[in-house]
C-alpha positions as CSV (number, residue, x, y, z in Angstrom):
1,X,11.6,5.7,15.1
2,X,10.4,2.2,16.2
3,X,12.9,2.3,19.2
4,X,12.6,6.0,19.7
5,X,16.3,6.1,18.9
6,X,17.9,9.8,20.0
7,X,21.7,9.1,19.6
8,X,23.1,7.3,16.5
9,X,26.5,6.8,14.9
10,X,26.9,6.4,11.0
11,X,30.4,4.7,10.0
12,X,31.1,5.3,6.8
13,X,28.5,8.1,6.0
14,X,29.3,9.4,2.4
15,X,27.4,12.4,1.0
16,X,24.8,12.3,3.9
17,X,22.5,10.7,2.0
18,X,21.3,8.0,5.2
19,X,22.2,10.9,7.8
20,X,19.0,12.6,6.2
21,X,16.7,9.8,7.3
22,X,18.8,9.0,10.4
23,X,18.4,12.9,11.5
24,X,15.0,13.1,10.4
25,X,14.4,9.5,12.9
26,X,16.2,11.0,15.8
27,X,14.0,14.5,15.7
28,X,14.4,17.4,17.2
29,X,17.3,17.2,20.2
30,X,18.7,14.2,19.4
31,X,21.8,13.4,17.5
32,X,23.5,11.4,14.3
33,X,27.0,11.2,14.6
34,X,28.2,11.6,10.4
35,X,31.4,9.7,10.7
36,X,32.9,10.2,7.2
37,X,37.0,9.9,6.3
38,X,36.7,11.6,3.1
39,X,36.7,15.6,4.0
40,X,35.0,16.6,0.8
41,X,32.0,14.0,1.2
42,X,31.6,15.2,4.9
43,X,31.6,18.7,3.4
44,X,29.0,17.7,1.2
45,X,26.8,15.9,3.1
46,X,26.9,19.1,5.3
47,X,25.6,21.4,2.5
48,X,22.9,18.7,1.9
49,X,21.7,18.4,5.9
50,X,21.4,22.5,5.6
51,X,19.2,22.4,2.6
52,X,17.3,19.8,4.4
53,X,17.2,21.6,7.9
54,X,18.4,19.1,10.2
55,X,22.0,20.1,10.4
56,X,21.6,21.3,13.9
57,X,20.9,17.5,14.1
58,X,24.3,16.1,13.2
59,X,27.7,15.9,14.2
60,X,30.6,16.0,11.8
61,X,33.5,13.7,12.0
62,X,36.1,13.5,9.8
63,X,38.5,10.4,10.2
64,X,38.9,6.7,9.9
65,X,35.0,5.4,11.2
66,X,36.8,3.0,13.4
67,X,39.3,4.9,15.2
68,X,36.7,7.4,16.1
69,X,34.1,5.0,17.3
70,X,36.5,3.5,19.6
71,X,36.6,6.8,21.0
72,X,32.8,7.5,21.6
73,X,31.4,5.4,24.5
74,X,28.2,5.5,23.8
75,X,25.5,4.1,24.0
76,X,24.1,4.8,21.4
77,X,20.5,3.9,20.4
78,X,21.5,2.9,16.4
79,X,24.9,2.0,14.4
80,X,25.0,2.0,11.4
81,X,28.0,0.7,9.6
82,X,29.0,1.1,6.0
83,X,32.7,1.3,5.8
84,X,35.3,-0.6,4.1
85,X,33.9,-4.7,4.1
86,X,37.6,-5.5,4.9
87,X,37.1,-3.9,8.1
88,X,33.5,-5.1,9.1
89,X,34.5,-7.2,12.2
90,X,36.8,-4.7,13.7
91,X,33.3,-2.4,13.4
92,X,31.4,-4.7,14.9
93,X,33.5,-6.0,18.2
94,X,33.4,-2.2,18.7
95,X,29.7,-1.4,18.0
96,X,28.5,-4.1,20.0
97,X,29.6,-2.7,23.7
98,X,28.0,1.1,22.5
99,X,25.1,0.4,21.3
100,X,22.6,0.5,24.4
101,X,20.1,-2.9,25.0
102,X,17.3,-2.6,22.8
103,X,19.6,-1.0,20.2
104,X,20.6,-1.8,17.0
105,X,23.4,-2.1,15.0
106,X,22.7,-2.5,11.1
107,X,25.0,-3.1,8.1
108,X,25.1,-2.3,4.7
109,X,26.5,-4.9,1.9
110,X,26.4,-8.3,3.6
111,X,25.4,-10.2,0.9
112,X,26.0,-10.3,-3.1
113,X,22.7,-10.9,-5.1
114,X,21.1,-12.1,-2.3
115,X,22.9,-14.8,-0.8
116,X,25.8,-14.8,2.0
117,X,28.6,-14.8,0.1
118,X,30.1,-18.3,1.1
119,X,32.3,-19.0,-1.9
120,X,34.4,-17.1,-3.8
121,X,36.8,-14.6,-4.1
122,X,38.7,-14.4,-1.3
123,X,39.3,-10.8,-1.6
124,X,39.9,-8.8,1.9
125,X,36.4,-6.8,1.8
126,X,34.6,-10.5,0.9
127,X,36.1,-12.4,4.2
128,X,35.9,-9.5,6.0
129,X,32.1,-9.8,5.5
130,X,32.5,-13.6,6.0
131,X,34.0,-12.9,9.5
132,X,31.8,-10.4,10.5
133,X,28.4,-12.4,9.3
134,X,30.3,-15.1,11.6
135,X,30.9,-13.1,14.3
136,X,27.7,-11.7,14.2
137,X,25.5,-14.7,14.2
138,X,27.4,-16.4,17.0
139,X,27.2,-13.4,19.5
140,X,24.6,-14.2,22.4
141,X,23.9,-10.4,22.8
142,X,22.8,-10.0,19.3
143,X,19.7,-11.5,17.2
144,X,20.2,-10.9,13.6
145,X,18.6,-10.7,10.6
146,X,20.1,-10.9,7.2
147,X,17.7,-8.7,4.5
148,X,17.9,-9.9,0.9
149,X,17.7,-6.5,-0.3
150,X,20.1,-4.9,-2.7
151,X,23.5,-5.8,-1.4
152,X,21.6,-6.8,2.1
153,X,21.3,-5.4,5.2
154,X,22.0,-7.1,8.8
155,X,19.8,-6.1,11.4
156,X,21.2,-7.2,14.6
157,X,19.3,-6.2,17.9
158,X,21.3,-5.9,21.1
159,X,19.7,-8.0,23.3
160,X,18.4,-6.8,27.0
161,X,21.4,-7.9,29.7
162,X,20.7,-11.1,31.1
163,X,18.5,-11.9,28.0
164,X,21.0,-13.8,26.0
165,X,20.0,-15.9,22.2
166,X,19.7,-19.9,22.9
């Protein structure tokens, strides 16, 4: 609601639970995009945005998050990403060109109790979130945020063009 966001894209979207308070944000006329590669959970989450009302709100895709985000152009005004960790960069060099200037792209499970995870098991879904965090903090169109909360959230606002981090 703080950037008046109408057009959002959810990677990774589960049982709907976020889409609820993404298609609740966006109001009336605009649009979440429930990316979700499990049919059942996308079926689910469907059920769960009619209870609530607002599933004239969303869009329903069912497929791998990443494939089918290569495929929307955007912009969008919000991405959200919670797929497989593994696959965090490839989400990001992808978000980054759709989401529009004054956009944001946040992601779920960037840290592990609270700290970047900078040691370690060196399991695909932890350096995938090493990369990503990497990629992430050394992009000029992006200023980001890591939140210490839960598994932490990055907050990474797309910069205006021509406004690029020092």
């Amino acid at each position: 609601q703080t950037i008046a966001a109408r057009d959002i894209f959810e990677m990774g979207a589960g049982i709907g639970y976020a889409t609820t308070f993404l298609a609740r944000a966006v109001g009336d006329g605009g649009r979440v995009v429930h990316c979700e590669e499990d049919a059942g959970r996308s079926q689910a989450a469907r059920g769960f945005l009619e209870q609530a009302g607002l599933v004239d709100r969303v869009a329903f895709e069912v497929g791998d998050a990443v494939d089918i985000l290569a495929n929307y152009p955007g912009p969008f005004d919000l991405i959200f990403i919670n797929i497989q960790r593994a696959r965090y960069p490839e989400a990001l060099a992808l978000a980054r060109p759709r989401v529009r200037p004054g956009g944001y792209i946040v992601a779920d499970g960037v840290l592990r109790q609270g700290r970047v995870v900078a040691t370690g098991p060196r399991d695909p879904a932890t350096l995938g979130v090493l990369r990503y965090t990497r990629d992430a903090l050394a992009a000029l169109d992006l200023l980001t945020t890591l939140v210490p909360q839960g598994d932490g959230v990055a907050l990474h606002l797309k910069l205006p063009e021509g406004k690029k981090r020092r």
